[in-house]
C-alpha positions as a printed Julia matrix, in Angstrom:
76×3 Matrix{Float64}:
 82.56  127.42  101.68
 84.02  126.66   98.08
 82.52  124.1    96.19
 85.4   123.04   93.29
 85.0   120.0    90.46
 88.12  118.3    89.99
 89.21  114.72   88.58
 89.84  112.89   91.63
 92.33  110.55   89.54
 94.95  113.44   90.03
 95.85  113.28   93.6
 98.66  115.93   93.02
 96.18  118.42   91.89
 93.03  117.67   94.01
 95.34  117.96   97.01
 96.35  121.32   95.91
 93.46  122.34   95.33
 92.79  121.26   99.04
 95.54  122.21  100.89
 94.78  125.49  103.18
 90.83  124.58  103.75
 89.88  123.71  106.91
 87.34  121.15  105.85
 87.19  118.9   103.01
 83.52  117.82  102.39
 83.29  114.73   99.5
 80.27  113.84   97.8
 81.88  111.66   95.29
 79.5   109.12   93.39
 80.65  106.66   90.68
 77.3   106.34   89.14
 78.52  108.14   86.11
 81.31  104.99   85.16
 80.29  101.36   83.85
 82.16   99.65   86.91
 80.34  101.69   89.73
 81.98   99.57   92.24
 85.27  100.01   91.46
 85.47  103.4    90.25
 83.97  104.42   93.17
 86.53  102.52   95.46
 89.76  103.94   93.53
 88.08  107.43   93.33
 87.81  107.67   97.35
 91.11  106.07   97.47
 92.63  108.97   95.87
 90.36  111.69   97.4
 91.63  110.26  100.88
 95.16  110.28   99.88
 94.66  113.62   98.72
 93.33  115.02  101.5
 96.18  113.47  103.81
 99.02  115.31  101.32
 97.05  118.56  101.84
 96.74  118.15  105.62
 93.63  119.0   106.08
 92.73  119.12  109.75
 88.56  117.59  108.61
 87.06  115.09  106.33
 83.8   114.5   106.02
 82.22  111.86  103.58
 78.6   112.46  102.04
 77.45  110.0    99.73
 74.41  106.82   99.43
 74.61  103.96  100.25
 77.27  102.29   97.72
 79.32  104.02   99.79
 78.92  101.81  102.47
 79.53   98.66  100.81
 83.01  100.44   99.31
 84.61  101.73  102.0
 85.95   98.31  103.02
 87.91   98.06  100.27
 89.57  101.41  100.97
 93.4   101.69  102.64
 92.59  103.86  105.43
């Protein structure tokens, strides 16, 4: 396992960063931003159209419960 920091605002570079692994593990929070909400929803919106470009075979999404109430909002 590699654990990497990356802005997830650059798709092209988080999904090279991705591309090769087997499993892409996320345990993205937006507690850190003043619109928690919404920089939580475009941050997994990029991290899962990263991980598509990369082809990654496995996602898995780790994360409280904000996360929940976001995911709706996401293009899947």
């Amino acid at each position: 396992m590699t654990a990497v920091k990356t802005d997830v605002n650059d798709e092209a570079a988080l999904a090279a960063q991705l591309a090769g692994h087997d499993l892409v593990i996320s345990a993205f929070s937006g507690h850190a931003a003043g619109d928690v909400y919404q920089y939580f929803v475009d941050g997994f919106q990029h991290i899962l159209n990263s991980v598509k470009a990369s082809a990654a075979p496995r996602f898995l999404v780790v994360g409280a419960q904000v996360a929940w109430k976001s995911l709706p909002a996401c293009k899947w």
